[in-house]
N, CA, C and O atoms as a DFTB+ gen file, in Angstrom:
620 C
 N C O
     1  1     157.531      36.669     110.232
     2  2     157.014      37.604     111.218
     3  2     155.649      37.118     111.692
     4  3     154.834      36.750     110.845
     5  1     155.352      37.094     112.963
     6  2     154.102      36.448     113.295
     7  2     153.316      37.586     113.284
     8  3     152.289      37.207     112.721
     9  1     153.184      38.743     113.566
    10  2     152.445      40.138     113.983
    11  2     152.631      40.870     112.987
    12  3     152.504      40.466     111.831
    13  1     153.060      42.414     113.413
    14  2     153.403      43.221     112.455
    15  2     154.407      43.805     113.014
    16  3     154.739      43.717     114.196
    17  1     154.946      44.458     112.110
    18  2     156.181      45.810     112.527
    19  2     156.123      46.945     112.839
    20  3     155.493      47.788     112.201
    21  1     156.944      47.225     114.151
    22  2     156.364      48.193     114.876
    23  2     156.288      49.420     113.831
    24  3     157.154      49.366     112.958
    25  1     155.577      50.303     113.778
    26  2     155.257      52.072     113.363
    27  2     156.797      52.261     113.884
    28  3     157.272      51.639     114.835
    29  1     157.283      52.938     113.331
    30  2     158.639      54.552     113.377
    31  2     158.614      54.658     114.664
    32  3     159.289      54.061     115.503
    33  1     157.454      55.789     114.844
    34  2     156.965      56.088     116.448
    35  2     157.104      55.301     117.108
    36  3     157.805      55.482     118.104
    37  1     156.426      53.902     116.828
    38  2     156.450      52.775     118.005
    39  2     157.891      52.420     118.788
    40  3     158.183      52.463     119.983
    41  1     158.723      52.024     117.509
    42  2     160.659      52.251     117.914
    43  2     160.816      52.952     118.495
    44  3     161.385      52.658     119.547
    45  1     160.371      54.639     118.215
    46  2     161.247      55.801     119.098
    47  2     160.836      55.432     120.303
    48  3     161.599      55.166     121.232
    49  1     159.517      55.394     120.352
    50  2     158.875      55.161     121.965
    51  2     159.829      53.816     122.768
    52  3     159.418      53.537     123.894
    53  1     160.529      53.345     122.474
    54  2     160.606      51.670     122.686
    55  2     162.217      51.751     122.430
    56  3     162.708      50.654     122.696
    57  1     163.128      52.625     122.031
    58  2     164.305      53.221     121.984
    59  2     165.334      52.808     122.785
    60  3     166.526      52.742     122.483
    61  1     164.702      52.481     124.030
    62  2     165.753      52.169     125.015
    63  2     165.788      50.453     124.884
    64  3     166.741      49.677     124.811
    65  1     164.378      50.237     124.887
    66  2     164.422      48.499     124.560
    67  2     164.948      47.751     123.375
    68  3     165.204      46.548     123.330
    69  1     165.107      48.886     122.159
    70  2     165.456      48.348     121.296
    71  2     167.296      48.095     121.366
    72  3     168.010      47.249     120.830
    73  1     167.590      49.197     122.238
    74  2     169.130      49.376     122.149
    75  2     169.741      47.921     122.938
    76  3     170.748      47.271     122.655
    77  1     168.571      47.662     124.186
    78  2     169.442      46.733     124.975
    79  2     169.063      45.220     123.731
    80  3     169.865      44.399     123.285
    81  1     168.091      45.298     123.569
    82  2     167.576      44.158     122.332
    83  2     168.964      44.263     121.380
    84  3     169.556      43.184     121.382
    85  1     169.664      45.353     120.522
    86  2     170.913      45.362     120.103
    87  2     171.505      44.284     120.994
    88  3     171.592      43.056     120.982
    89  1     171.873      45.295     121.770
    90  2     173.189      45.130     122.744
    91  2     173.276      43.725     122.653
    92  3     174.366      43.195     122.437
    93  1     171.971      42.892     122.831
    94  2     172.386      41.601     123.181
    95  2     172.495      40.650     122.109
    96  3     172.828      39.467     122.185
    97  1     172.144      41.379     121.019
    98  2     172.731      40.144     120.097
    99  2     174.384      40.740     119.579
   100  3     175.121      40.384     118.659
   101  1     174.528      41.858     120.716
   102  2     175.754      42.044     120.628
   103  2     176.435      43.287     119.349
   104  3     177.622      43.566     119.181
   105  1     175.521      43.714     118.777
   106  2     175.173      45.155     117.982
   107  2     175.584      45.924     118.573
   108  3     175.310      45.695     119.751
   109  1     176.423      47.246     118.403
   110  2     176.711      48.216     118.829
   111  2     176.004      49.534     117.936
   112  3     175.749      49.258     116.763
   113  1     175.774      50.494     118.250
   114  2     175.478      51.657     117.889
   115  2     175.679      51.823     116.266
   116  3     174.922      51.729     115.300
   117  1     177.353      52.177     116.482
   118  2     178.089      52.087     115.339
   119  2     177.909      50.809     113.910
   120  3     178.195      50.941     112.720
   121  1     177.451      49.873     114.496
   122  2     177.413      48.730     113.893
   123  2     175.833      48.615     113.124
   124  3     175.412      47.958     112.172
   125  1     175.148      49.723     114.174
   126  2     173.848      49.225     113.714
   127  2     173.620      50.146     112.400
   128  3     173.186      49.734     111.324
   129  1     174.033      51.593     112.730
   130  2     174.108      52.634     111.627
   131  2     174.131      51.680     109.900
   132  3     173.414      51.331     108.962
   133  1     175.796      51.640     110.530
   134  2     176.224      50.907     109.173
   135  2     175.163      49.542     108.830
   136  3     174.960      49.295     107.641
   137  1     174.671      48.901     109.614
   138  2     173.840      48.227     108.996
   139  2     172.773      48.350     108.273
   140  3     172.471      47.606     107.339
   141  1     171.947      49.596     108.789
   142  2     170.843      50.070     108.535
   143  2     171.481      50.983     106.486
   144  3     170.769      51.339     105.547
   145  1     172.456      51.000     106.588
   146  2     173.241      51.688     105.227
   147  2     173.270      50.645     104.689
   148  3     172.499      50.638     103.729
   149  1     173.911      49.514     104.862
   150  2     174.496      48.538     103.804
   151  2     174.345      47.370     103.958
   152  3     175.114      46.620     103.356
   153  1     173.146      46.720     104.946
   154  2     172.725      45.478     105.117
   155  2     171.191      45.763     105.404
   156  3     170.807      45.183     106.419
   157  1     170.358      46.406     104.850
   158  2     168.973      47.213     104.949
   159  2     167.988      45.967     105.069
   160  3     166.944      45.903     105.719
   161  1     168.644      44.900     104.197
   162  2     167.365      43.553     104.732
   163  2     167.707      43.139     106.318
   164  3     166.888      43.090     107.235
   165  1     168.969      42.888     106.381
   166  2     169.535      42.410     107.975
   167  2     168.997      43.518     108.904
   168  3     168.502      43.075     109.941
   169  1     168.982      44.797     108.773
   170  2     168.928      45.650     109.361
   171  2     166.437      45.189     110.024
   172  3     165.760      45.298     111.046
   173  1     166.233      44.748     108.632
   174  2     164.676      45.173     108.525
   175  2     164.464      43.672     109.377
   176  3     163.707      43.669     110.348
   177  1     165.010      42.694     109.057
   178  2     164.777      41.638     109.697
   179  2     165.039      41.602     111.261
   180  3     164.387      40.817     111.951
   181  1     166.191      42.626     111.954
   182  2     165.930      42.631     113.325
   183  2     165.179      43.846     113.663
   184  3     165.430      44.394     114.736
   185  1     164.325      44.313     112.912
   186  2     163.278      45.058     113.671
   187  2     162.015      44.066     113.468
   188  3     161.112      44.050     114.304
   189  1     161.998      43.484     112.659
   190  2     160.589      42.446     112.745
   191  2     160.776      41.370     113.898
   192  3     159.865      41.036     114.654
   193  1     162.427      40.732     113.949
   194  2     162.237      40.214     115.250
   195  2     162.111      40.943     116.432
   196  3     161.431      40.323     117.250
   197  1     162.557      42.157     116.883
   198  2     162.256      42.420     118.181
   199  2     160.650      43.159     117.979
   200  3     160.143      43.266     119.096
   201  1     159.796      43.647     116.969
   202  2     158.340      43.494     117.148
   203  2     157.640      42.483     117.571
   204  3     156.706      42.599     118.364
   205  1     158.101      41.219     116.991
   206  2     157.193      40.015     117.507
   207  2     157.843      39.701     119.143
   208  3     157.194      38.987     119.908
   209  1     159.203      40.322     119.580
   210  2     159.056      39.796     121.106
   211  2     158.412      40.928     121.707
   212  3     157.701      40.610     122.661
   213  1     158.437      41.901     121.496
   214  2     157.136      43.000     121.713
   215  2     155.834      42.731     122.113
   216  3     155.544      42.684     123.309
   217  1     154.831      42.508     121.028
   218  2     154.275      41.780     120.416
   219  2     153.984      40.968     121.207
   220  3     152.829      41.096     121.613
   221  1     154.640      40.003     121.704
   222  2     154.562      38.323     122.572
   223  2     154.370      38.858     123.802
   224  3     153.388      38.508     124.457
   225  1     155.302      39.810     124.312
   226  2     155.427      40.516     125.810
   227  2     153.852      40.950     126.136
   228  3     153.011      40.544     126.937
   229  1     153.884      42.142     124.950
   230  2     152.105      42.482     125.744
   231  2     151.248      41.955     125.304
   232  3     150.253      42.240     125.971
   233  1     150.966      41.177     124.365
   234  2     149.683      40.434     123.981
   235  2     149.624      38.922     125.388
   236  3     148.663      38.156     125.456
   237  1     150.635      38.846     126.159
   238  2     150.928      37.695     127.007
   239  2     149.829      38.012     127.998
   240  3     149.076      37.143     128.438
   241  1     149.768      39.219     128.315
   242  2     149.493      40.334     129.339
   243  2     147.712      40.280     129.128
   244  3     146.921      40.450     130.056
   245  1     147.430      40.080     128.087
   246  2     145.529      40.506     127.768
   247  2     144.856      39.695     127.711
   248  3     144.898      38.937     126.741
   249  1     143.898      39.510     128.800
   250  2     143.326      38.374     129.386
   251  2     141.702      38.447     129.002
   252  3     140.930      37.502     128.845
   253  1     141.428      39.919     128.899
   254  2     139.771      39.946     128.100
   255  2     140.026      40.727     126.956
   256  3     141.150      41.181     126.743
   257  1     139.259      40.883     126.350
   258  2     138.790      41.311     125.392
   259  2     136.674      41.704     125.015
   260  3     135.744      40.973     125.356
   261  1     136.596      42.790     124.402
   262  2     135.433      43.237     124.528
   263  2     134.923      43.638     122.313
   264  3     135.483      44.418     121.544
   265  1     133.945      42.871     122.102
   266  2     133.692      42.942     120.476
   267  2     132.146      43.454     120.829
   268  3     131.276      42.946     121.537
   269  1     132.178      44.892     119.895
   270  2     130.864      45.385     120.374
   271  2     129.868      46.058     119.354
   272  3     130.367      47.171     119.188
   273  1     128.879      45.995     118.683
   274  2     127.987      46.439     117.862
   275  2     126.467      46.277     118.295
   276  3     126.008      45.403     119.031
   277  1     125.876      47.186     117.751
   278  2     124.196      47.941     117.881
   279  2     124.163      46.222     118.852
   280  3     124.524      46.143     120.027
   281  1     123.704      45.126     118.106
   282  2     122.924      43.971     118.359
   283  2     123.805      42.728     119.000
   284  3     123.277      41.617     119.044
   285  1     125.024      42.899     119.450
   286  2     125.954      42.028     120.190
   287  2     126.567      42.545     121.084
   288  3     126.375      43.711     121.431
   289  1     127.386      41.794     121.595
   290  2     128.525      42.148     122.730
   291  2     129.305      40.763     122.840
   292  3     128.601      39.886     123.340
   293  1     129.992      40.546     122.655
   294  2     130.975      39.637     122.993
   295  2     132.328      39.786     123.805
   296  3     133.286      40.392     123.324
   297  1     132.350      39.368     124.704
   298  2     133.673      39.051     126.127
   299  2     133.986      37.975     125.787
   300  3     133.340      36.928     125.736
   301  1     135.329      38.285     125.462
   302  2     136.693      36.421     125.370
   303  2     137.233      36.472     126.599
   304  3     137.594      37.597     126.943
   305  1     137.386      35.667     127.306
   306  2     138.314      35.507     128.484
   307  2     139.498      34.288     128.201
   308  3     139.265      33.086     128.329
   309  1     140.692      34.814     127.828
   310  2     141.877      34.136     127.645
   311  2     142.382      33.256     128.383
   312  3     143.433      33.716     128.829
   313  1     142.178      32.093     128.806
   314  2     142.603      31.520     130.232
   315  2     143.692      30.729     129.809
   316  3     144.320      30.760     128.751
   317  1     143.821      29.971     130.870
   318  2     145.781      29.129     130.618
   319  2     145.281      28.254     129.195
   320  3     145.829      28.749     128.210
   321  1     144.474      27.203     128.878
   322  2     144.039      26.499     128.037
   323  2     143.163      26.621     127.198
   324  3     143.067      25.896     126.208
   325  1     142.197      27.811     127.557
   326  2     141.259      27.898     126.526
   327  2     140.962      29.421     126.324
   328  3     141.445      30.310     127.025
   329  1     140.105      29.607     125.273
   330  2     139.412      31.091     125.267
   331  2     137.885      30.573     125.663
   332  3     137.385      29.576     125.143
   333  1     137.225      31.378     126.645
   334  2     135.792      31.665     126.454
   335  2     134.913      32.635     125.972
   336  3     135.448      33.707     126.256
   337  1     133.951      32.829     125.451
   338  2     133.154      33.567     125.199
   339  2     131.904      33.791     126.043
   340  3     131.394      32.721     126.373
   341  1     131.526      34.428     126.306
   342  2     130.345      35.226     126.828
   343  2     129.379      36.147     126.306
   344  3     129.386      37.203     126.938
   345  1     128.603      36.111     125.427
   346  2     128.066      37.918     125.289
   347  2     126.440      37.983     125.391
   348  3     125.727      37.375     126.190
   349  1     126.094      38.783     124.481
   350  2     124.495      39.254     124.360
   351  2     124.085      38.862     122.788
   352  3     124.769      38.657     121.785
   353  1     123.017      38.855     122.978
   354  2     122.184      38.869     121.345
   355  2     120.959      39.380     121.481
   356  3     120.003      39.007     122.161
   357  1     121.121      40.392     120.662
   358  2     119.717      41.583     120.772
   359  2     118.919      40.377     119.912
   360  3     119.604      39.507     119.375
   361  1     117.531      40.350     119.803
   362  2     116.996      40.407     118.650
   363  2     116.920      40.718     117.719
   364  3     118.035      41.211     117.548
   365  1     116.094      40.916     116.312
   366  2     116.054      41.723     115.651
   367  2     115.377      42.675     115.543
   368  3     115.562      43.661     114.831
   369  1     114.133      42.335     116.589
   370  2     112.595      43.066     116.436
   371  2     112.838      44.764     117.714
   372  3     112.276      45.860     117.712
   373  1     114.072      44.081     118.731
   374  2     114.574      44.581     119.513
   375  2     115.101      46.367     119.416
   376  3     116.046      46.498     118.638
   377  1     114.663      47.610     120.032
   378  2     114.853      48.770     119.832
   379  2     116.450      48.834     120.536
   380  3     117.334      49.691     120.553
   381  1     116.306      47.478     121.084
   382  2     118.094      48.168     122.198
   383  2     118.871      48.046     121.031
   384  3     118.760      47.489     119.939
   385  1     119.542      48.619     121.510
   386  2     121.563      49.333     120.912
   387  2     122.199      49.539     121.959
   388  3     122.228      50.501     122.727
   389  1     122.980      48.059     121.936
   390  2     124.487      48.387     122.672
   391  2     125.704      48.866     122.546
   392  3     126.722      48.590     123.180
   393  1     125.448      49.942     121.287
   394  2     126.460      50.679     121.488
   395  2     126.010      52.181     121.950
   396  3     126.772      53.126     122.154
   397  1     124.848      52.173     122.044
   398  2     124.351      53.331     122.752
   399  2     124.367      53.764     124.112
   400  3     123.812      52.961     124.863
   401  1     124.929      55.000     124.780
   402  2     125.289      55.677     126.101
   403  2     124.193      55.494     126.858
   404  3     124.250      55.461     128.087
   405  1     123.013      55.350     126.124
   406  2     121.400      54.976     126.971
   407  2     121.555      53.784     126.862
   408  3     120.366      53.467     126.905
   409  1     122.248      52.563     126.720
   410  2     121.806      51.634     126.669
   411  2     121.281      50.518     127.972
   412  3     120.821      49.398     127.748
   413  1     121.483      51.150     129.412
   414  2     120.842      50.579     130.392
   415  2     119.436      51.230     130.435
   416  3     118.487      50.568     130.856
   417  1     119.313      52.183     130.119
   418  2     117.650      52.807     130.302
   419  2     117.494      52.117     129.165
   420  3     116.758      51.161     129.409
   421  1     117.846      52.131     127.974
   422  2     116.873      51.153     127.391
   423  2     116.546      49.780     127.937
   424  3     115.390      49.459     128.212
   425  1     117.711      48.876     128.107
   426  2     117.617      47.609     128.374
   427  2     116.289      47.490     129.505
   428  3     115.441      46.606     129.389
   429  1     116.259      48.521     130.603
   430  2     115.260      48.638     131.781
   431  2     113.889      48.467     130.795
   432  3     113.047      47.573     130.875
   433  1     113.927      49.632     129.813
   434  2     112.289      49.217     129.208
   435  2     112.253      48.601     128.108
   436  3     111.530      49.105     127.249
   437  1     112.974      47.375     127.767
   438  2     112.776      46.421     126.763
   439  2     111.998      45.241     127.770
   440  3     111.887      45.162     128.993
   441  1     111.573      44.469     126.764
   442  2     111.543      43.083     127.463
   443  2     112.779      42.456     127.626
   444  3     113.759      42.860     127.000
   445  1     112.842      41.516     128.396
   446  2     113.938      40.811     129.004
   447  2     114.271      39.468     128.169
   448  3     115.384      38.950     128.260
   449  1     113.290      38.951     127.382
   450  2     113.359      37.903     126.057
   451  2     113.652      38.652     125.228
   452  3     113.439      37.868     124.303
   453  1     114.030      39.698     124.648
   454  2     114.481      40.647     123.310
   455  2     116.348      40.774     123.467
   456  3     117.082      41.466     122.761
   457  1     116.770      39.832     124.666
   458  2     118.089      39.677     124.769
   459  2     118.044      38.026     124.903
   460  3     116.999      37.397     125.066
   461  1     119.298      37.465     124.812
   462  2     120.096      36.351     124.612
   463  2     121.102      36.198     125.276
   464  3     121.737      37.093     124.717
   465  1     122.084      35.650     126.318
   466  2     123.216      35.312     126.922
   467  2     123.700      34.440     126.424
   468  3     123.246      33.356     126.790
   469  1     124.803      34.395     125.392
   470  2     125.445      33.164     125.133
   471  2     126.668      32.509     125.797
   472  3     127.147      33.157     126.728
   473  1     127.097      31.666     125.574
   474  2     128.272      31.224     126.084
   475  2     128.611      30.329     125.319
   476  3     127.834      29.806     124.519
   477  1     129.997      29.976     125.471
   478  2     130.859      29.220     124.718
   479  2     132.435      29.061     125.127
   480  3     132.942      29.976     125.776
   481  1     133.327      27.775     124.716
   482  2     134.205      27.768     125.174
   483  2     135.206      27.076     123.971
   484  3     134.725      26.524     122.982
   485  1     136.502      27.180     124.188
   486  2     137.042      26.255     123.098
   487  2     138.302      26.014     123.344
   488  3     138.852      26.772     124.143
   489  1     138.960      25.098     122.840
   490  2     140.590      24.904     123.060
   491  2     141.433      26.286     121.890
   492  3     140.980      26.683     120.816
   493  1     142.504      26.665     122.463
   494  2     143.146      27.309     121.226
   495  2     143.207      26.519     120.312
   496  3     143.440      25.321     120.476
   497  1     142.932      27.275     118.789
   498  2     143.896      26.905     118.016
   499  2     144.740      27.494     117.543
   500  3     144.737      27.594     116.317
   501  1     145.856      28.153     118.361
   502  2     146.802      28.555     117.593
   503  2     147.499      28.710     119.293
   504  3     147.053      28.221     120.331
   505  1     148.895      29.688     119.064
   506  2     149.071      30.415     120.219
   507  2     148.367      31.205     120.798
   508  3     147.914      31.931     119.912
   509  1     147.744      31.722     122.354
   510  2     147.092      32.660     122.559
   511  2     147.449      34.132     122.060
   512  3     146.693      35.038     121.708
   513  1     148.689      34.090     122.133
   514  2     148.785      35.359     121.849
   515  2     148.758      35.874     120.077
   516  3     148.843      37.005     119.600
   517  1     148.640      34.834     119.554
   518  2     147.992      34.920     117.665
   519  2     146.787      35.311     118.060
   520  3     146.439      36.481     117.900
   521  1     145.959      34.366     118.644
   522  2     144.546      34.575     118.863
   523  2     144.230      35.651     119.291
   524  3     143.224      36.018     118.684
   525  1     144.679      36.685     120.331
   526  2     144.295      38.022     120.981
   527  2     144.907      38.800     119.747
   528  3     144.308      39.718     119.187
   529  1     145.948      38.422     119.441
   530  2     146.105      39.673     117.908
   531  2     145.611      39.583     116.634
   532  3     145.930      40.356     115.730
   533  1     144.415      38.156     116.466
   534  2     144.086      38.630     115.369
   535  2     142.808      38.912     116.168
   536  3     142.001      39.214     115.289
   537  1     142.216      38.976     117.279
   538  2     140.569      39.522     117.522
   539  2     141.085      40.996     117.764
   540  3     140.296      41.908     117.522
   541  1     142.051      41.224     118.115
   542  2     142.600      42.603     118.518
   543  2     142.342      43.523     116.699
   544  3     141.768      44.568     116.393
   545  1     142.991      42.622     115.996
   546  2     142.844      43.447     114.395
   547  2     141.753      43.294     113.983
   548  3     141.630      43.559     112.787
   549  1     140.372      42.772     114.796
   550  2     139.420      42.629     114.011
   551  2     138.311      43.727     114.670
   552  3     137.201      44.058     114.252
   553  1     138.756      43.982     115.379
   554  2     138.196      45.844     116.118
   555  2     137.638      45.245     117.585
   556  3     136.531      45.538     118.037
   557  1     138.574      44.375     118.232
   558  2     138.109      43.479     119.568
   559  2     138.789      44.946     120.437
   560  3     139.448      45.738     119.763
   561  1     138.606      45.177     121.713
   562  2     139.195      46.123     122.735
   563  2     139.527      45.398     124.118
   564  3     138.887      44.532     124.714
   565  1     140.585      45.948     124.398
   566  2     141.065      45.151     125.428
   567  2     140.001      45.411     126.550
   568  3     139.183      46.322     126.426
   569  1     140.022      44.796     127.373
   570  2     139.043      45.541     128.586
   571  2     139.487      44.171     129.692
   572  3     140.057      43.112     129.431
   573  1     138.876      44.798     131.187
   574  2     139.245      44.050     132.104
   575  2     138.008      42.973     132.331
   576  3     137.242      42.796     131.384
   577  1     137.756      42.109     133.807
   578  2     137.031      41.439     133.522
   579  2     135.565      41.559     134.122
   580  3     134.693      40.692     134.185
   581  1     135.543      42.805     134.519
   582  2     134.123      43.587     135.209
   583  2     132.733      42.914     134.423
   584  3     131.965      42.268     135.136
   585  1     132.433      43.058     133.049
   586  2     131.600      42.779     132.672
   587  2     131.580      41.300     132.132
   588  3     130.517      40.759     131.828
   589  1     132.748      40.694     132.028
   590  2     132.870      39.057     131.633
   591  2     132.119      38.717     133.186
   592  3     131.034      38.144     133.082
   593  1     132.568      39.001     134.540
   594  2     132.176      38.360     135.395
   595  2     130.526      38.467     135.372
   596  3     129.789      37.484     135.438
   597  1     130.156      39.604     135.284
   598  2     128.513      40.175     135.618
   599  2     127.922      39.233     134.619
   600  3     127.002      38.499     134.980
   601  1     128.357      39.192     133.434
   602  2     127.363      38.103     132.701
   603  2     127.402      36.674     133.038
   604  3     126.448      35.905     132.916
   605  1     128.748      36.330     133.536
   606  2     128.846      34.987     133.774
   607  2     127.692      35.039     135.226
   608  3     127.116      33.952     135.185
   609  1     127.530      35.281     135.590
   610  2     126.683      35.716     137.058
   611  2     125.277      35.595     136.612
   612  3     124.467      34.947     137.274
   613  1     124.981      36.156     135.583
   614  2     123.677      35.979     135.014
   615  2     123.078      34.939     134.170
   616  3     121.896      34.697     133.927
   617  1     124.384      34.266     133.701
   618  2     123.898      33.147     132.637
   619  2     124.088      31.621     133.292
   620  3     123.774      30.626     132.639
């Protein structure tokens, strides 16, 4: 399994996809019951495969990503060949907090050296879509590319 397995809920929600996902390895209804009774590994093994084409489908789809605490910010931008990075680096001496709802009135009355713009770039190493699911499990948020662009603009 490359990912994880979908939640209960996640199936019900996904119910109709899972049936045609049956259908085509040619599973019927009836067939699946009884499987789920008396072939419970066969049964567990095609729900882990149709999670990871799940899984593959929308992680294909997420092109930024947003990693955010008091003294950072980090934007990945997923592109055909590489991931980039973008973010901030507070200081330490620094009163801003970017995870704070004030955090443009602060930034206005900090100094402007008490921040950092980094950047960075790299080849995958892995599949992209490993890579967006393990920054995804590491408390990354999807987000669009509004603020990847504004910093790239600034740095």
């Amino acid at each position: 399994m490359k990912y994880k397995r979908l939640t209960p809920e996640e199936l019900k929600a996904l119910e109709a996809d899972f049936i045609n996902f049956l259908a085509s390895a040619q599973i019927t209804g009836p067939d699946w019951e009884k499987m789920k009774q008396n072939e419970n590994d066969k049964a567990n093994e095609l729900i882990d495969v149709f999670s990871d084409v799940v899984y593959d489908k929308v992680l294909s789809k997420i092109n930024y990503l947003e990693y955010r605490d008091a003294k950072s910010l980090n934007l990945f931008h997923f592109a055909a060949e590489n991931v980039q990075l973008i973010g901030l680096r507070v200081k330490d001496n620094s009163h801003l907090d970017l995870t704070s709802d004030a955090v443009m009135k602060q930034w206005n009355e900090a100094d402007n050296a008490s921040v950092n713009i980094i950047r960075s770039e790299r080849k995958y190493e892995k599949e992209k879509q490993l890579e967006v699911f393990e920054l995804l499990q590491t408390g990354c948020l999807i987000t669009d590319d509004k603020l990847f662009r504004l910093l790239s603009s600034m740095a």
